[in-house]
ZAMARGU-4260 file (C-alpha; in steps of 0.2 Angstrom, whole numbers, plus 5000, padded with zeros to 4 digits):
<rodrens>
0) 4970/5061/5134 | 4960/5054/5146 | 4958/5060/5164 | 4973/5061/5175 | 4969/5047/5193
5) 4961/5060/5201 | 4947/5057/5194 | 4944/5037/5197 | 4936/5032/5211 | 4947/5016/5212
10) 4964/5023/5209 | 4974/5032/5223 | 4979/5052/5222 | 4999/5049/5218 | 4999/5054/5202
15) 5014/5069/5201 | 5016/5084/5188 | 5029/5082/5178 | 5042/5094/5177 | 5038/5105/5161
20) 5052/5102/5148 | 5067/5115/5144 | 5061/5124/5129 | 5069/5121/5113 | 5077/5138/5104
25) 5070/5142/5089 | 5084/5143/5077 | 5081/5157/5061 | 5094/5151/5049 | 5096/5164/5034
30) 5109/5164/5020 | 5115/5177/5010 | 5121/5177/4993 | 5132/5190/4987 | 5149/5193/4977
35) 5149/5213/4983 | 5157/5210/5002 | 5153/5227/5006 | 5137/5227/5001 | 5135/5208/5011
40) 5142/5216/5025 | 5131/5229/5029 | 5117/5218/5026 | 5122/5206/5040 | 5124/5220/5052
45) 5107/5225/5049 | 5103/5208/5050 | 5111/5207/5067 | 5097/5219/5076 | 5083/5212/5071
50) 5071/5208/5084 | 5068/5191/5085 | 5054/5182/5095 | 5056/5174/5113 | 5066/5157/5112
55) 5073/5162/5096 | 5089/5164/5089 | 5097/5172/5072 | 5111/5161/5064 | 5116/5172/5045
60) 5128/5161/5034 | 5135/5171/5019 | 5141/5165/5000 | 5149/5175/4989 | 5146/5164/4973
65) 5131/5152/4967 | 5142/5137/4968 | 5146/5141/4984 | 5130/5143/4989 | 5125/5127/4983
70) 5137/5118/4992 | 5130/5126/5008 | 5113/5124/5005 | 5118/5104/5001 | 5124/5103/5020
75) 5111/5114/5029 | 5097/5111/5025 | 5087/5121/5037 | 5091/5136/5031 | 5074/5146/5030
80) 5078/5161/5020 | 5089/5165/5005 | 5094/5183/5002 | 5098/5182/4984 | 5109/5193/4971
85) 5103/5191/4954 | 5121/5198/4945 | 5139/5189/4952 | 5150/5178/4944 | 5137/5175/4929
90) 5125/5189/4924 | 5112/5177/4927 | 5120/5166/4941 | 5107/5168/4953 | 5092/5165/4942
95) 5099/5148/4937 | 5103/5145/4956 | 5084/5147/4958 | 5082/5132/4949 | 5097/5121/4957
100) 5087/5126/4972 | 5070/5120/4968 | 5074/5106/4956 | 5092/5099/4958 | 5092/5100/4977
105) 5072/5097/4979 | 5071/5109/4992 | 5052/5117/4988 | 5052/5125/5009 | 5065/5138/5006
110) 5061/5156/5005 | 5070/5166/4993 | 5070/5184/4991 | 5079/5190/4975 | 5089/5205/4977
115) 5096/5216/4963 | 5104/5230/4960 | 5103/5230/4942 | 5081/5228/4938 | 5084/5230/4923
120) 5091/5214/4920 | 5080/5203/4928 | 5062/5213/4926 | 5052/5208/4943 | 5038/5202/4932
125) 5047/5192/4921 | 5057/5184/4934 | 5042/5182/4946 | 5032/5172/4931 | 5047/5163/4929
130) 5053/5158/4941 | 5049/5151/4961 | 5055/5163/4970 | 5043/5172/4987 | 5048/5192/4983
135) 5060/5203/4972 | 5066/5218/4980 | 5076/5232/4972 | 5093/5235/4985 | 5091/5255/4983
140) 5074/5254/4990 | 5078/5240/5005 | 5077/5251/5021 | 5083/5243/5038 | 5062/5241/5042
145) 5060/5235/5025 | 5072/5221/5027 | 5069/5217/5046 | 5049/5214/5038 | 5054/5205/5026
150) 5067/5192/5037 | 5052/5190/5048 | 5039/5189/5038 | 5047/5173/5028 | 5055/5166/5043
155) 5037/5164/5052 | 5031/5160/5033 | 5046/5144/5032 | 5043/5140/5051 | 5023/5137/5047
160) 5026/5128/5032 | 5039/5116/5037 | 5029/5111/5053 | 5015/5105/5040 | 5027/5096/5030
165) 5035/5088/5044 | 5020/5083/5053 | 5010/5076/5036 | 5026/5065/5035 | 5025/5060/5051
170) 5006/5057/5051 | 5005/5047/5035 | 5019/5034/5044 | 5011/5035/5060 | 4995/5029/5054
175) 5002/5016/5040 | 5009/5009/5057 | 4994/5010/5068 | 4984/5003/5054 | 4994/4989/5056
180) 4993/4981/5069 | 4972/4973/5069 | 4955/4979/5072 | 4955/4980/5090 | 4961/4999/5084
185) 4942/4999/5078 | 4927/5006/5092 | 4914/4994/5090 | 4927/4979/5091 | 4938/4987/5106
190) 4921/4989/5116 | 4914/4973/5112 | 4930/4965/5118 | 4931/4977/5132 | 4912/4971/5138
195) 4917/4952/5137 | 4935/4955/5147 | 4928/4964/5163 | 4916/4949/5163 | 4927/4935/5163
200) 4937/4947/5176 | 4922/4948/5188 | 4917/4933/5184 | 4900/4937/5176 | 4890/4936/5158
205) 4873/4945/5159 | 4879/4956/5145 | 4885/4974/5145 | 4885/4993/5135 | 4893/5003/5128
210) 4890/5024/5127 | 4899/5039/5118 | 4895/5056/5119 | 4902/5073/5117 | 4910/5076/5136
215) 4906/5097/5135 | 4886/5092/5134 | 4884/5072/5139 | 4867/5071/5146 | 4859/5076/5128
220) 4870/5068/5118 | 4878/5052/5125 | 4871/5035/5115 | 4875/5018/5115 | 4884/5011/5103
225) 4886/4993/5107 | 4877/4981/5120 | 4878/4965/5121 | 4867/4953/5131 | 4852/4956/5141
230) 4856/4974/5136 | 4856/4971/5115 | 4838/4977/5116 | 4846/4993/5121 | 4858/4996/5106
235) 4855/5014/5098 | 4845/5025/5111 | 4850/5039/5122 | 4853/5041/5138 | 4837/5050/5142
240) 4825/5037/5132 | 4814/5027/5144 | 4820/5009/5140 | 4836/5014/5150 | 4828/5023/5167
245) 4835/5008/5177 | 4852/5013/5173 | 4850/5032/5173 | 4855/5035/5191 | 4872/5027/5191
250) 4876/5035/5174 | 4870/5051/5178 | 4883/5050/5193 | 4897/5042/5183 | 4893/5056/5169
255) 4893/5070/5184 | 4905/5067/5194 | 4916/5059/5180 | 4921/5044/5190 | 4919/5024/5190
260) 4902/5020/5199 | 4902/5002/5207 | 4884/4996/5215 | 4881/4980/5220 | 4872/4976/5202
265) 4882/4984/5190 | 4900/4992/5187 | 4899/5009/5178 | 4916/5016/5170 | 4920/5032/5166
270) 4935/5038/5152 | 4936/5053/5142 | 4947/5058/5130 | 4944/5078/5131 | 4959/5085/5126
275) 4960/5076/5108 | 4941/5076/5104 | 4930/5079/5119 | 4923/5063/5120 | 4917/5054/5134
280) 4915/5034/5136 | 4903/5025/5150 | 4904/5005/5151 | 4890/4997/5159 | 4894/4978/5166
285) 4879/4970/5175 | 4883/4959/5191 | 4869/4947/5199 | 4882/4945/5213 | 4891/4957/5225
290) 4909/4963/5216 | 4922/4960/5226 | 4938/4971/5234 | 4948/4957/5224 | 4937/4963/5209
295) 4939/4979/5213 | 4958/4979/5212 | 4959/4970/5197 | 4947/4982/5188 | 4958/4998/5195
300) 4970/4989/5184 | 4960/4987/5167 | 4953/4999/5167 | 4970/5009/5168 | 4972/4997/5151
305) 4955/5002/5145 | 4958/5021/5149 | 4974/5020/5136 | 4964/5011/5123 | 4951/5026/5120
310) 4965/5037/5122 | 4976/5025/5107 | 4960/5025/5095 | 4955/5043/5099 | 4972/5046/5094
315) 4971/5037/5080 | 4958/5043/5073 | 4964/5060/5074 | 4979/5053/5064 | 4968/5047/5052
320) 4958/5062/5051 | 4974/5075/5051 | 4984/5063/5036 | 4968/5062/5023 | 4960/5080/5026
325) 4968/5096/5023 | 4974/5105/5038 | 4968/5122/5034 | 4951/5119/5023 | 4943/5103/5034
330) 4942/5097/5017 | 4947/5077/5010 | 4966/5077/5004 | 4975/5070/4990 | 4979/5056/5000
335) 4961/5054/5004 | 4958/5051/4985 | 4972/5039/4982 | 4963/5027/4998 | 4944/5028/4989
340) 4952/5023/4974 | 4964/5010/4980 | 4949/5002/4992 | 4936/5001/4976 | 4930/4983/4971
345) 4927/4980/4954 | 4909/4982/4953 | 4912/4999/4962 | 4926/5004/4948 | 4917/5001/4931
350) 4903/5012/4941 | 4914/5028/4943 | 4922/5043/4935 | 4933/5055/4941 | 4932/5074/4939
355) 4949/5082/4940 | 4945/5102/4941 | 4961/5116/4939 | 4959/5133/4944 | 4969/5142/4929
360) 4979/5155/4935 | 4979/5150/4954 | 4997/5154/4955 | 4998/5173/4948 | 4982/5174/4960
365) 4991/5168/4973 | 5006/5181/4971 | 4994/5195/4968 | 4982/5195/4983 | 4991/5181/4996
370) 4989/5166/5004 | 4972/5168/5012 | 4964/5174/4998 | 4966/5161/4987 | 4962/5148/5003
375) 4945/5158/5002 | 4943/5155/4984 | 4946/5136/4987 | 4931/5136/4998 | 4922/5145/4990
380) 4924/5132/4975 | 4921/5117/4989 | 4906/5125/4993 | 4899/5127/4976 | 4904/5109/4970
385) 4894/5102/4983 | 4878/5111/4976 | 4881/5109/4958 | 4887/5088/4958 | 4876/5077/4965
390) 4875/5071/4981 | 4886/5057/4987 | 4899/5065/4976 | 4917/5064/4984 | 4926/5079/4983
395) 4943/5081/4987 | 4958/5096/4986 | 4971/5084/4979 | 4982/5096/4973 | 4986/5115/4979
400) 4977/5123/4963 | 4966/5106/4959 | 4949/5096/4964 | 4945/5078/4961 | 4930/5073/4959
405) 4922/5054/4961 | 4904/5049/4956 | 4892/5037/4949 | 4899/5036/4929 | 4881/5036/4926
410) 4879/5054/4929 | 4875/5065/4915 | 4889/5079/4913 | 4880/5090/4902 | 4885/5107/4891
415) 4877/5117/4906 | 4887/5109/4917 | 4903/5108/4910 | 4900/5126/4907 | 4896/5129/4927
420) 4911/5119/4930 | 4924/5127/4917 | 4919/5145/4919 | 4910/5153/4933 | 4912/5168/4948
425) 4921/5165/4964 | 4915/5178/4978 | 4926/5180/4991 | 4922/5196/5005 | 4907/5198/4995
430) 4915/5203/4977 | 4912/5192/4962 | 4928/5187/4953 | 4926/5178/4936 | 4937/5162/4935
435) 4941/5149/4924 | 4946/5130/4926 | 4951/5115/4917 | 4942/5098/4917 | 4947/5083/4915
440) 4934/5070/4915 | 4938/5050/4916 | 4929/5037/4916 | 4937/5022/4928 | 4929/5008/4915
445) 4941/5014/4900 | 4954/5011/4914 | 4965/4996/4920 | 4963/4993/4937 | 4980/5001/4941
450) 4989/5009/4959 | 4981/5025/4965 | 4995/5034/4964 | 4998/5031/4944 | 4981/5036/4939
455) 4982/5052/4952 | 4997/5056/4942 | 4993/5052/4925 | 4976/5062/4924 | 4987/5078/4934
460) 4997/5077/4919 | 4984/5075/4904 | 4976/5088/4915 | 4993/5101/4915 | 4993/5096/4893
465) 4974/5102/4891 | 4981/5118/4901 | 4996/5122/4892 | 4984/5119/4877 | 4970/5131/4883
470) 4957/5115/4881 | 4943/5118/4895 | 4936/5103/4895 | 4946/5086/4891 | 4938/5068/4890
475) 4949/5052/4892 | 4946/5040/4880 | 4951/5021/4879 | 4962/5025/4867 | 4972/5038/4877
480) 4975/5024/4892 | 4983/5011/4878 | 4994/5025/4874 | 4998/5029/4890 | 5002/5011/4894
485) 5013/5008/4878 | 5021/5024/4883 | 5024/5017/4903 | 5032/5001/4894 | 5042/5011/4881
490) 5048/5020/4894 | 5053/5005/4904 | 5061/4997/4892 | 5070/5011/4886 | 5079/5015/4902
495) 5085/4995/4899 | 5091/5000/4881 | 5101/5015/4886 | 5109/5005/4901 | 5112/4989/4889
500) 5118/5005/4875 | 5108/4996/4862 | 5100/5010/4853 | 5106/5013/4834 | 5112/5025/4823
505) 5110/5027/4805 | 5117/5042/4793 | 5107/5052/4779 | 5118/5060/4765 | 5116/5078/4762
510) 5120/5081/4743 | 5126/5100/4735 | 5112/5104/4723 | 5121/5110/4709 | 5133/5098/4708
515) 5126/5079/4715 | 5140/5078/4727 | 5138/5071/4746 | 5144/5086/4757 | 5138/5079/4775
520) 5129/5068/4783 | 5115/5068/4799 | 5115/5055/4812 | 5097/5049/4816 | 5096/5040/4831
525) 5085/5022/4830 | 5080/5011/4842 | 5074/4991/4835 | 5066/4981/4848 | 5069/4964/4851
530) 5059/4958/4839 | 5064/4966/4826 | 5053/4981/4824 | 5057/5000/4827 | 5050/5011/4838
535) 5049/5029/4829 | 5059/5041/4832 | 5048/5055/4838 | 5040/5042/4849 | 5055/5038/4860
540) 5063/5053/4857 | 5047/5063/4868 | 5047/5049/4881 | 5065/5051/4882 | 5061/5072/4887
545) 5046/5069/4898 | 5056/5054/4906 | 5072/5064/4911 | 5081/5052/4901 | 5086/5060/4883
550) 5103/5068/4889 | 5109/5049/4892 | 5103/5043/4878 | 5109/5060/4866 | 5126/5054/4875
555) 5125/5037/4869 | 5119/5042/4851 | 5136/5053/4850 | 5145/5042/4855 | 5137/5030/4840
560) 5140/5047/4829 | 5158/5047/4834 | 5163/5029/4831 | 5154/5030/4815 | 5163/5045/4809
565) 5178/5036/4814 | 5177/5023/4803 | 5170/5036/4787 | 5188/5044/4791 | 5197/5027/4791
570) 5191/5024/4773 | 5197/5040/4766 | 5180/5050/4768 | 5182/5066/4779 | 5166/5072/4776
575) 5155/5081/4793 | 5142/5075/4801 | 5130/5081/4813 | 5122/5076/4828 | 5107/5082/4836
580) 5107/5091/4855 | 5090/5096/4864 | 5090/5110/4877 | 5090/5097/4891 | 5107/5093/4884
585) 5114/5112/4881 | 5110/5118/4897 | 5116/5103/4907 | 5134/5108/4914 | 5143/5092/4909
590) 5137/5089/4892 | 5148/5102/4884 | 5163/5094/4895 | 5159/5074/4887 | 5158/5082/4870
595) 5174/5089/4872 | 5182/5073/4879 | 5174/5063/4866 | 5181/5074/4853 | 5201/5071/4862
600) 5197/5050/4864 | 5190/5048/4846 | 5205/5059/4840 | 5193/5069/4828 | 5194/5086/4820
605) 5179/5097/4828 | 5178/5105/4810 | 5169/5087/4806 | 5153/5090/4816 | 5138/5099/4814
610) 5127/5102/4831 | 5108/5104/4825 | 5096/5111/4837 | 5079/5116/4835 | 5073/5133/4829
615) 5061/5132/4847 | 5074/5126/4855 | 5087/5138/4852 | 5073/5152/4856 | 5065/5146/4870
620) 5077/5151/4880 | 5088/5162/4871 | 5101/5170/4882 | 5107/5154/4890 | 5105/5142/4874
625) 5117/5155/4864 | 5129/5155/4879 | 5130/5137/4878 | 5132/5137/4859 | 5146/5148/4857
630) 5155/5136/4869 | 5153/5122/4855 | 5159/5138/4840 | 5173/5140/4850 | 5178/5122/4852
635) 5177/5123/4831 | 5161/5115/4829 | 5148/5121/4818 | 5129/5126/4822 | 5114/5123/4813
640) 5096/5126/4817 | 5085/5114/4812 | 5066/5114/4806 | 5067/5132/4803 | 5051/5142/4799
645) 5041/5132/4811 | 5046/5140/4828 | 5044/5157/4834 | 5061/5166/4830 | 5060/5183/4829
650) 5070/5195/4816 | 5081/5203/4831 | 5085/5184/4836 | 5089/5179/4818 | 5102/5193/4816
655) 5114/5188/4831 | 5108/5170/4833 | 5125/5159/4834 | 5122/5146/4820 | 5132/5141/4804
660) 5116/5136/4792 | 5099/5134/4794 | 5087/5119/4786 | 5070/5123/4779 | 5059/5113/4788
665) 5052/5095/4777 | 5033/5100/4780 | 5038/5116/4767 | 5047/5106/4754 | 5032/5093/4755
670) 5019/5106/4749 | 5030/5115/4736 | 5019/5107/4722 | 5003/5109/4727 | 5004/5127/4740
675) 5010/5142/4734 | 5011/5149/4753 | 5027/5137/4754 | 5035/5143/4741 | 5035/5162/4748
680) 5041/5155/4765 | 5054/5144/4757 | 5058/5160/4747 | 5058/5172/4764 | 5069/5160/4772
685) 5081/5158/4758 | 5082/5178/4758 | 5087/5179/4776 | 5099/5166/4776 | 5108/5174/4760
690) 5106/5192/4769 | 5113/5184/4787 | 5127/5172/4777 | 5120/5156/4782 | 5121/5140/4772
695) 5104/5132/4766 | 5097/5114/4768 | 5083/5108/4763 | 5076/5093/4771 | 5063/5079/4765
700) 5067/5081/4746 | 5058/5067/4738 | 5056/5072/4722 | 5064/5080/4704 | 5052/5095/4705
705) 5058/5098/4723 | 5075/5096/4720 | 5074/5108/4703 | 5065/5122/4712 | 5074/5124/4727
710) 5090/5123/4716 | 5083/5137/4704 | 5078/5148/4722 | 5095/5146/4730 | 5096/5132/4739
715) 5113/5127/4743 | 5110/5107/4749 | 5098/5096/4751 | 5094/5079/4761 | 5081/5067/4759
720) 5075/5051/4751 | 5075/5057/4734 | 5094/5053/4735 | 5095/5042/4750 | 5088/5033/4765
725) 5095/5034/4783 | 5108/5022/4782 | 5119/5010/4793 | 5137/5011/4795 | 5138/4996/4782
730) 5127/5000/4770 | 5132/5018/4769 | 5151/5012/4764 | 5142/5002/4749 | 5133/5016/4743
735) 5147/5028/4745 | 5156/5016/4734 | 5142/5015/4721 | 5141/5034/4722 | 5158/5037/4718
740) 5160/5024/4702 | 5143/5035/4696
</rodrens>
């Protein structure tokens, strides 16, 4: 701020101390979850004498269910600390409350501390890897010291981390705000404005300066950085340097006794802005006539305004300085990146590439050895970026685990490099630790000039693929940004066909080997654009998952299904059908409930459909996916797994999985000709299903020889064109028709 009126000659010594404000109580909310009250209770009276910090105050709310806990956590949402039982209502209820948490309620700040009197069910490392949880703790070994360290511990930890996210809100809409309103927020400007103003109010125009320097030390560091005038000569030079001797003595006094200095030639004023960034301010206004008391009195006034301004931009600045750079590391944000990119010019975009650098296995280095470890091993990578890249390079930590990286496109990255980049040691306290990253590299010239914020987010994610693909080094081609953009519009203009319920289904007849005859049917879900082509289905289908939108358009595709089916029954033909389900949909608590209810308004027998899931589905997470299924058994639907052979089942899986049949995948069938590898996996798969009593389909039969071996192996039914297309509701009634006068 700048100095309080006793320190202006001109103003009068009335200013008062303000009372010091009641101080607020900091409020420890914790919540604990729990279905054994006995257990709950004993918890909240050790809770109950933890020593809690001056001006602070424990409030403990208690659940006994997951859903009740969510409803809670839906209406306070300051609660710091969750003490979590894994085991209540479900065996897994408060694992899968984790993720209502984190993803459903969005709250990322929380602190949750799984407890568990069962490890064995929920292994800490599994669970840990898993899952976003801050500790795991065993209840036998929680001792009263134990818990009291760990309420405390993550209390101070939520307390810290919701200040941040509080103040980097408020920062980025304070300084949107300031930015608005014009330059005079700008130095040179509010100073050159300042020198014409105390002027006109003295009534003068010979011209003044402008100096800054640090207020600790101002005799060797104060400069000017604006004059105007019969002082522009002077623009750039020091206090000290001999061009300004004339002036010396009245700054000299101003700087000393950190006041306004008024002589019958010149004014001098004095501000400092101290407490924000130690700065100090001298304006020099040149008089060839004696300043009046009526001049006086008017400048008392300004420079009260002028006192303010320094303070405002100082402020600013600071703003400006807190919202782009990283609170903890002093090093350029991720909103710091978005604004270099968003303030390029064209020229300057076809001239630059951006380097987006991961540090694989941040997160488990994070869990192992803490917070200010891996803060170390971020500045420790700062550091050596800056002397591998060249300089000018703009370096930024725009993600918790990531850099980014601008500079001239021009730059060779070589082999070396990429190697330095991708692979190297990080020493922190002295000890080498060997690390790996990923590397994304882009070129902005095979780029549309697009918002900041998409291309942030759209190299974070081809960044996460080369990760989960264990690809070090990843280049972005041309080609990838026109997928990417056809992908963007697809997306777009599927969320419009769902809404509008435009999207298609056609049916593919599965027919009994042995005998020719049509024993079932699989709905395929098509989308035709407006004009007239179709978009494949493993196309939309993928945008559809990484969109969030694939359980509303699965609901719509069943409903197709069911109106479909409807009309097979109405002309005589009660034949199943199935329909395919994702994960998303299994998992999603309603989707089993809008089966169900479709099933009551169609008035249709469950025995006629035929759920297919995916062998990598159904196994990529087993426990809850076969929960969710035996749901649909029970409702008298039947279960198939689809493109066996090409997942990762495993045998113990196999013999308990909850499934009807099982269909040999069509990239088998394709190569039964020519690979002899695919006919011992069709064979393998055709023993398992006979040893296990599952039906067999074969799927993508396109020709006699297919069709004739997998009969001869065992194959019970087969699907694909070799005895139809997919078809439309229409057509399919026509070739019924045929079929049956064959």
């Amino acid at each position: 701020m700048a100095q309080s009126t006793e320190s202006y000659k001109f103003l009068e010594d009335s200013a008062q101390t303000p009372e010091p404000s009641r101080r607020q109580v900091n409020l420890w909310k914790v919540l604990s979850v729990e279905d054994d009250l006995d257990y709950q209770s004993a918890l909240v009276s050790s809770l109950e004498s933890l020593i809690l910090p001056n001006h602070s105050k424990l409030q403990i709310l208690t659940a006994n269910s997951a859903f009740e806990a969510s409803t809670i956590l839906s209406t306070h949402k300051d609660i710091g600390l969750i003490l979590l039982d894994v085991v209540m209502e479900e065996d897994d209820a408060g694992l899968r409350l984790v993720s209502i948490i984190r993803e459903e309620l969005g709250n990322a700040l929380v602190r949750i501390v799984l407890l568990t009197g069962q490890p064995g069910f929920a292994p800490e490392k599994e669970v840990m890897s898993a899952l976003d949880i801050d500790e795991y703790w065993n209840k036998a070994d929680l001792k009263l010291d134990k818990l009291h360290s760990i309420v405390a511990s993550n209390m101070r930890t939520w307390n810290y981390m919701s200040e941040l996210a509080e103040a980097s809100q408020g920062l980025q809409i304070v300084l949107d705000a300031a930015k608005s309103i014009n330059s005079r927020y700008d130095l040179t400007t509010f100073t050159r404005t300042v020198l014409a103003e105390i002027g006109n109010i003295i009534g003068v125009k010979e011209g003044g300066l402008f100096c800054m320097g640090n207020s600790m030390n101002p005799f060797d560091d104060a400069m000017v950085l604006t004059a105007t005038g019969c002082f522009a000569d002077l623009e750039g030079l020091k206090l000290a340097d001999v061009q300004l001797s004339e002036l010396f003595e009245d700054l000299q006094a101003a700087l000393s006794e950190k006041h306004h200095v008024i002589t019958p030639k010149r004014s001098v004023f004095y501000f400092e802005t101290k407490d924000i960034n130690e700065q100090c301010y001298l304006i020099v206004v040149n008089s060839t006539t004696s300043v009046t008391e009526a001049h006086i009195n008017l400048l008392k006034v300004f420079s009260e305004n002028i006192s303010s301004g320094f303070t405002n931009i100082a402020l600013l600045n600071r703003v400006t300085e807190l919202a782009y750079t990283h609170s903890d590391l002093n090093i350029p944000n991720r909103n710091w990146l978005k604004k270099e990119i968003q303030s390029m010019c064209r020229l300057e975009w076809q001239q630059t590439r951006l380097l987006m650098l991961e540090v694989n296995y941040f997160d488990e280095m994070k869990f192992t050895f803490g917070y200010e470890f891996t803060q170390n091993v971020l500045i420790y990578i700062y550091q050596n970026l800056v002397q591998l890249l060249p300089t000018g390079s703009r370096i930024s930590l725009s993600g918790h685990k990531q850099f980014s990286i601008l500079l001239d496109s021009n730059f060779e990255l070589s082999h070396d490099l990429i190697d330095k980049l991708t692979y190297n040691e990080v020493k922190v306290d002295g000890v080498a630790h060997v690390s790996s990253f990923t590397l994304l590299d882009i070129r902005f010239d095979t780029l549309k000039q697009i918002p900041a914020e998409r291309i942030v987010s759209m190299a974070e994610s081809e960044l996460k693929q080369a990760s989960i693909n264990n690809i070090n080094y990843l280049q972005h081609s041309q080609q990838e940004t026109d997928l990417i953009d056809r992908r963007y519009r697809l997306m777009d203009e599927l969320r419009n066909t769902i809404r509008g319920g435009k999207l298609s289904v056609m049916l593919q007849p599965k027919v009994c080997l042995s005998t020719g005859k049509v024993v079932g049917f699989e709905s395929l879900a098509r989308w035709q654009r407006d004009d007239g082509c179709f978009v494949p289905p493993d196309e939309f289908i993928a945008i559809a998952e990484a969109s969030g939108l694939i359980i509303k358009l699965d609901c719509l595709i069943f409903e197709k299904t069911m109106e479909a089916l409807k009309t097979l029954i109405s002309l005589g033909y009660r034949i199943p059908v199935a329909f395919n389900a994702s994960s998303f949909d299994l998992l999603h608590p309603d989707y089993f409930n809008f089966v169900a209810n479709c099933l009551v308004s169609f008035d249709i027998a469950p025995e006629l459909l035929d759920l297919e899931v995916t062998e990598t589905q159904s196994m990529s997470d087993y426990e809850r996916i076969q929960k969710c299924l035996q749901r649909f058994v029970a409702l008298g639907i039947k279960i198939s797994i689809d493109d066996f052979g090409t997942g990762y089942s495993s045998l113990a899986h196999i013999s308990n999985i909850t499934a009807n049949s099982i269909k040999i995948d069509r990239s088998f069938v394709s190569k039964l000709e020519t690979d002899k590898n695919s006919e011992h996996v069709i064979n393998m798969i055709l023993k398992l299903g006979k040893q296990f009593d599952f039906s067999i389909v074969a799927e993508g039969i396109e020709t006699e020889y297919q069709k004739q071996w997998l009969s001869n192996a065992g194959c019970d039914i087969g699907q694909g064109y070799l005895f139809a297309r997919p078809m439309g509701i229409h057509d399919l009634i026509e070739w019924l028709a045929a079929d049956k006068r064959r």
